[in-house]
N, C-alpha and C positions, 0 to 999 in steps of 0.2 A: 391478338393475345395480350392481355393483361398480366404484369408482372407485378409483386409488390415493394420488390428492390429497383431505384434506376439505375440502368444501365449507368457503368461507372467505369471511364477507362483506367485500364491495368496502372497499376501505378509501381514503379520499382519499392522492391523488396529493397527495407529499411532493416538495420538493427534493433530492437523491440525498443530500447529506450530513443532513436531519434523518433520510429515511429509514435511514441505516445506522448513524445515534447511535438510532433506535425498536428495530431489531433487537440491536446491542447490549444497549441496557438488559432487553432482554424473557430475551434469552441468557442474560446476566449470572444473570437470577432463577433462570430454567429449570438452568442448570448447578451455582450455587450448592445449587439444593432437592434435585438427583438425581445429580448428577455428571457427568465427560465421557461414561461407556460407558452411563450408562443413559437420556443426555436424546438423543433422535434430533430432525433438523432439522424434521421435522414437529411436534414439540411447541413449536421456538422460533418457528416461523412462527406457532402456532395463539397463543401467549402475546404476537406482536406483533402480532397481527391482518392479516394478512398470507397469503399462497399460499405453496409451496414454491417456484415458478417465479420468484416476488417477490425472495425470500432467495436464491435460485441465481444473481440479478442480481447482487448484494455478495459474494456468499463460493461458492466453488468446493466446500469440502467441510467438514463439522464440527470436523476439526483448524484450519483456516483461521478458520474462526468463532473455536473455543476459543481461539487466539494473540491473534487483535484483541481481544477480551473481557478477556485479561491485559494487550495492552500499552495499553487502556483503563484499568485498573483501575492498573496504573505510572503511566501518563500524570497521573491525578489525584491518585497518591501525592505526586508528585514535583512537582506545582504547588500543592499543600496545604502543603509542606515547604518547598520552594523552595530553596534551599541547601544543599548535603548535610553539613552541618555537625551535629556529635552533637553539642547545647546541650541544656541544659533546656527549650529551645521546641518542642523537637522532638516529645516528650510531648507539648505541646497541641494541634499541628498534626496528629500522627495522629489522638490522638481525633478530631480534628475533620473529619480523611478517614474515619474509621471510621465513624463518625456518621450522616454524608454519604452513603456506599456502603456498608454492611456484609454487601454478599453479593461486592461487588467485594474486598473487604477478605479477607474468608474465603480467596477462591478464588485469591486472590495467596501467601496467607500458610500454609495447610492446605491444601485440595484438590487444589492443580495438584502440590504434591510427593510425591501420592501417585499420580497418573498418570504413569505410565514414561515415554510418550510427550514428555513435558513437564518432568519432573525436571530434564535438563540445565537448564531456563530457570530453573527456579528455584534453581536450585544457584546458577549465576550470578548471580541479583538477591539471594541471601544473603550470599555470596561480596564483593558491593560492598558491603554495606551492613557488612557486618563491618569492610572492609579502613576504610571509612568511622568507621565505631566508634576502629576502632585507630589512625587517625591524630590523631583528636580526644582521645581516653582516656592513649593512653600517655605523654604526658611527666608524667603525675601519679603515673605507675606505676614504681616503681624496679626491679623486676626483670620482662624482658620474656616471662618466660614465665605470669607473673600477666598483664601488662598482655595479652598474646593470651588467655589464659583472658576475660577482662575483657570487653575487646573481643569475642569469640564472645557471653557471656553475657547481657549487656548488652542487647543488640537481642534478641536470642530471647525472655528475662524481658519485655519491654517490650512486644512484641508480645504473648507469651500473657499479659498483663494485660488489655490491650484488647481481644484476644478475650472474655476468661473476662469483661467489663465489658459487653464488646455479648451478651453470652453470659447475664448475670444483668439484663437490662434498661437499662442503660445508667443506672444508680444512681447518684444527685447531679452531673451534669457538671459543676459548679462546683468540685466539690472530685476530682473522679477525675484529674486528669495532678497533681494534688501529691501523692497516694494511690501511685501510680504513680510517682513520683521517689522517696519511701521508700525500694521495695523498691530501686530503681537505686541509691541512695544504701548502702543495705546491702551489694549486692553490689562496688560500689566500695571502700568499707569492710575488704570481706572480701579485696580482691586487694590492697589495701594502698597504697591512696591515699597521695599526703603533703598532698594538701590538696582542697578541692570546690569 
């Protein structure tokens, strides 16, 4: 007999909101390890132990999934950060969201802007995070089109550090966001700071 749900053992009855932070987190993995087009909802159900019928209670269709898993994955960016302020604490408050989530991390930062479907959103949470950069960066930048180079570069370098950080094992945490202000410090440097 051919079924077209697998067999999923019973899983204890959650309150709606842990069950739909279970199915997140299991998402989260499930999308991070294969991407939006290649993880179908029956892999996320079977990774949160869970039925499809389960998951069809929280989420209508796997783009609906995929959005809440991002703005999950914002959510604890932006309470890890707390201020949208571009400081040097900034640096240690990622790592310490990257740390924390590093498939959330990924799939904010790389994957979802390689899904069409999804570009716009991430266009957008670049887009603040820049405009964010360039308000903090520019009054040390005398000429504004260094200080917008700055601003763009800035957060991009910053991020593909703590990638390529969570990416090589996550090597001395004590010293990687001073490792990481280096290179920011350089490319500050290179647009022509007049002071740090």
């Amino acid at each position: 007999m051919k079924t077209t749900d697998r067999a999923t053992p019973a899983s204890p009855k959650l309150p709606r909101a842990q069950r739909r932070e279970q199915i997140l987190a299991a998402a989260t993995e499930a999308f991070a390890h294969a991407g939006f087009a290649a993880t179908g909802l029956e892999d996320v159900a079977e990774a949160a132990g869970i039925s499809r019928a389960i998951l069809y209670r929280h989420f209508d269709s796997k783009a609906q999934l995929y959005r809440a898993v991002l703005d999950r994955a914002r959510d604890h960016l932006r309470h890890a950060v707390g201020e949208p302020d571009y400081t040097e604490q900034i640096i240690d408050d990622l790592l310490v969201a990257a740390a924390g989530d590093p498939s959330g991390f990924r799939l904010l930062f790389h994957q979802a802007a390689r899904e069409p479907e999804f570009r716009a959103d991430t266009d957008r949470f670049n887009a603040e995070m820049t405009k964010t950069a360039h308000d903090q960066l520019a009054a040390d930048i005398p000429d504004p089109a260094w200080a917008r180079w700055e601003a763009q570069l800035a957060p991009a370098a910053t991020i593909a550090a703590i990638t390529a950080w969570l990416d090589a094992g996550q090597p001395d945490p004590d010293t990687a966001a001073a490792r990481i202000r280096e290179v920011i410090t350089g490319i500050a440097t290179a647009a022509g700071a007049t002071s740090q």
